[in-house]
C-alpha positions as CSV (number, residue, x, y, z in Angstrom):
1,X,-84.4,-24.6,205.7
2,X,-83.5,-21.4,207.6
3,X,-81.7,-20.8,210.5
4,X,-84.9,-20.1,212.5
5,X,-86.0,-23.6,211.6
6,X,-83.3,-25.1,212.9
7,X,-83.5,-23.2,216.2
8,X,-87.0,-23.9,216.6
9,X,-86.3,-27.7,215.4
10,X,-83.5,-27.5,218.6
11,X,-85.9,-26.2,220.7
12,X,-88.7,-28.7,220.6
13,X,-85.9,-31.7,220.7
14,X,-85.0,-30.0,224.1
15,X,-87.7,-29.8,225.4
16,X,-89.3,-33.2,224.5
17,X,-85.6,-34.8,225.9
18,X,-85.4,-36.2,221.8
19,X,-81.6,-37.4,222.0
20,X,-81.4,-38.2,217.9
21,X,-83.5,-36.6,215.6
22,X,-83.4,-36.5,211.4
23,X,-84.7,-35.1,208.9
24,X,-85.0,-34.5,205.2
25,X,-86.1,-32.3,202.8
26,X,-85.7,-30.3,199.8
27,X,-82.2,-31.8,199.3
28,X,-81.2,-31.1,202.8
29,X,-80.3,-33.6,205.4
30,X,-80.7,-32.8,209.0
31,X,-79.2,-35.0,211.9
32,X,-79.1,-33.8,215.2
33,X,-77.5,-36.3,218.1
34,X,-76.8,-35.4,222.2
35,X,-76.6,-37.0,225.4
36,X,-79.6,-36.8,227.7
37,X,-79.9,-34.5,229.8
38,X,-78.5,-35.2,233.0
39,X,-81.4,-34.8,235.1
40,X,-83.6,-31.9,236.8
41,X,-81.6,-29.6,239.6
42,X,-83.0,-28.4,242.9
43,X,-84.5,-24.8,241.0
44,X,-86.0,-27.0,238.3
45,X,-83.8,-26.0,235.6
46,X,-82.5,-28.1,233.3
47,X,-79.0,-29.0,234.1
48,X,-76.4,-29.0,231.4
49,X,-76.2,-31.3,228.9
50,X,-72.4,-32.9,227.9
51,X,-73.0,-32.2,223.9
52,X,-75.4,-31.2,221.0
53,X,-74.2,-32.2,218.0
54,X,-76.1,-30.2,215.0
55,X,-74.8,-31.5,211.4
56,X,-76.4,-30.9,208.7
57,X,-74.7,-33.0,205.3
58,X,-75.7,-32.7,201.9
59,X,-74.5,-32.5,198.5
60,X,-74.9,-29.0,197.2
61,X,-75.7,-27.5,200.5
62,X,-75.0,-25.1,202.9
63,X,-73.0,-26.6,206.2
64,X,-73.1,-25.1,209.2
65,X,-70.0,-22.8,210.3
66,X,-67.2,-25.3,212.0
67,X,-67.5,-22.7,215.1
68,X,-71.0,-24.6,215.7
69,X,-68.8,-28.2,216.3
70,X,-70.1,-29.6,218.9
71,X,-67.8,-30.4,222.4
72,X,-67.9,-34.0,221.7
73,X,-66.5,-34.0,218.5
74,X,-63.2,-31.2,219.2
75,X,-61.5,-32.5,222.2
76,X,-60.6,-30.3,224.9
77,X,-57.6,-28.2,224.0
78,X,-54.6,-28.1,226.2
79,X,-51.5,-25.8,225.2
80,X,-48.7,-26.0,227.3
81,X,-46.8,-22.8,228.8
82,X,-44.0,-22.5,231.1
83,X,-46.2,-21.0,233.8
84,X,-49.0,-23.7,233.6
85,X,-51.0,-25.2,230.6
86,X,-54.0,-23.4,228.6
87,X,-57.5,-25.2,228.5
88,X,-59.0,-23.6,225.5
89,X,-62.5,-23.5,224.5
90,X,-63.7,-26.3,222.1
91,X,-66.9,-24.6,221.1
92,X,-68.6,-20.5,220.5
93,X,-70.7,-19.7,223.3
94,X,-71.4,-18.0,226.3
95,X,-69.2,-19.1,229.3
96,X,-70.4,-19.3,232.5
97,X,-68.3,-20.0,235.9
98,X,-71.5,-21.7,237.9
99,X,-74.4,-23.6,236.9
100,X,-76.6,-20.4,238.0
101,X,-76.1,-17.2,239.3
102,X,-76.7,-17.8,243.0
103,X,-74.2,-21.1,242.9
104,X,-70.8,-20.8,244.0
105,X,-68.6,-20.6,240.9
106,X,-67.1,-24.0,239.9
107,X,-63.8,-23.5,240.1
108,X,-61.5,-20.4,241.5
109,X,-57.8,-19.3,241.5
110,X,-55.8,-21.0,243.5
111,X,-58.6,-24.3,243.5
112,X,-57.3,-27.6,242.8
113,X,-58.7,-29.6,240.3
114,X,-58.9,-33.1,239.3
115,X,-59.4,-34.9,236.2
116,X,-62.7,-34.9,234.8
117,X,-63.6,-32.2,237.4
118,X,-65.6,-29.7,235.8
119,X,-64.6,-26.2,235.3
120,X,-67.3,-24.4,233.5
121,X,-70.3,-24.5,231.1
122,X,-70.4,-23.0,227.7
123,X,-73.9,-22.2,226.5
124,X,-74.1,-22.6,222.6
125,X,-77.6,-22.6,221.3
126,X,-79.4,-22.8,224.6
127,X,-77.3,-25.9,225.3
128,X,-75.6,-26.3,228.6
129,X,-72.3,-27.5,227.7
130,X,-70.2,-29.0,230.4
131,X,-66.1,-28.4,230.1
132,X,-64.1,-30.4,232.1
133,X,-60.5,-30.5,233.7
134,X,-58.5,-32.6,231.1
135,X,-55.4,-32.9,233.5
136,X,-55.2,-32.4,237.2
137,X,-53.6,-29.3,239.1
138,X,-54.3,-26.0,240.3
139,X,-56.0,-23.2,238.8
140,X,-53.7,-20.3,238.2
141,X,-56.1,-18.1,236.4
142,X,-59.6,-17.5,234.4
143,X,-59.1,-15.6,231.6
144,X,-63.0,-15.3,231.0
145,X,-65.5,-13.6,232.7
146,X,-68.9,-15.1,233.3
147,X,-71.5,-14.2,230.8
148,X,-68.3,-13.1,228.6
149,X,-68.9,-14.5,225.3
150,X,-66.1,-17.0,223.4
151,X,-65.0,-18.6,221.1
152,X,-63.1,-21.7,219.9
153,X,-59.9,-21.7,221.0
154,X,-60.2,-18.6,223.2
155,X,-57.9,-19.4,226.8
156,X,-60.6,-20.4,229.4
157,X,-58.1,-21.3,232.0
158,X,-54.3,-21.4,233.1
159,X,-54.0,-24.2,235.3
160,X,-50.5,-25.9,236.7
161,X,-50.1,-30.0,236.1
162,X,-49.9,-31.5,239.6
């Protein structure tokens, strides 16, 4: 199994809604596991799902690279400084500051936030994922841009504890 198997394998799972799917063959042991999506928006795209968790386990095999963790399964990162505290990115992708590009961003400088409030979406493998606001406070400053690619543990955002 390739890595354009696996994309396309991701692909059909999305689009069918499949929330656990697994597979075996030659030796190799597929199991993928997300949420549901959370429902269509008003422009009919899909909105973003909270995690996609691709894991592939096998003795003798390949694994995936640990940059493709899912955001369930690495916490949100929170580093203290003594101007604010860094949220850093759990997973690689492509961060985006609104769900599309005629949206209002979800968060700005100066915004404050609340716990569980959330503050971007990282797109890893055409998955939508959804970061949220770990503490509360306001947002001091976005080191990404949108469409900016990152990756984990790269600072998404500076934000003072209330």
């Amino acid at each position: 199994m390739d890595l354009s198997d696996l994309k396309e394998i991701l692909r059909i799972l999305e689009e069918r809604d499949i929330t656990e799917f697994e597979l075996e063959q030659d030796g190799v042991k597929l199991r993928v596991c997300r949420s549901s999506a959370l429902g269509q928006g008003a422009t009919g795209a899909p909105a973003p799902a909270r995690a996609a968790a691709p894991v592939v386990a096998a003795p003798g095999t390949a694994r995936l690279p640990e940059t493709a963790a899912p955001a369930a399964a690495a916490p949100l990162a929170a580093e203290s400084q003594a101007d604010g505290t860094v949220v850093r990115s759990p997973i690689v992708g492509t961060f985006y500051r609104s769900p599309d590009p005629n949206s209002p961003a979800f968060v700005s400088v100066g915004d404050s936030v609340r716990v569980g409030q959330v503050l971007c979406i990282i797109e890893a493998m055409k998955l939508m994922n959804e970061i949220e606001a770990e503490l509360a406070g306001e947002v001091l400053e976005i080191h990404p841009e949108s469409g900016q690619p990152v990756q984990y543990g790269d600072p998404l955002f500076t934000i003072r504890p209330a």
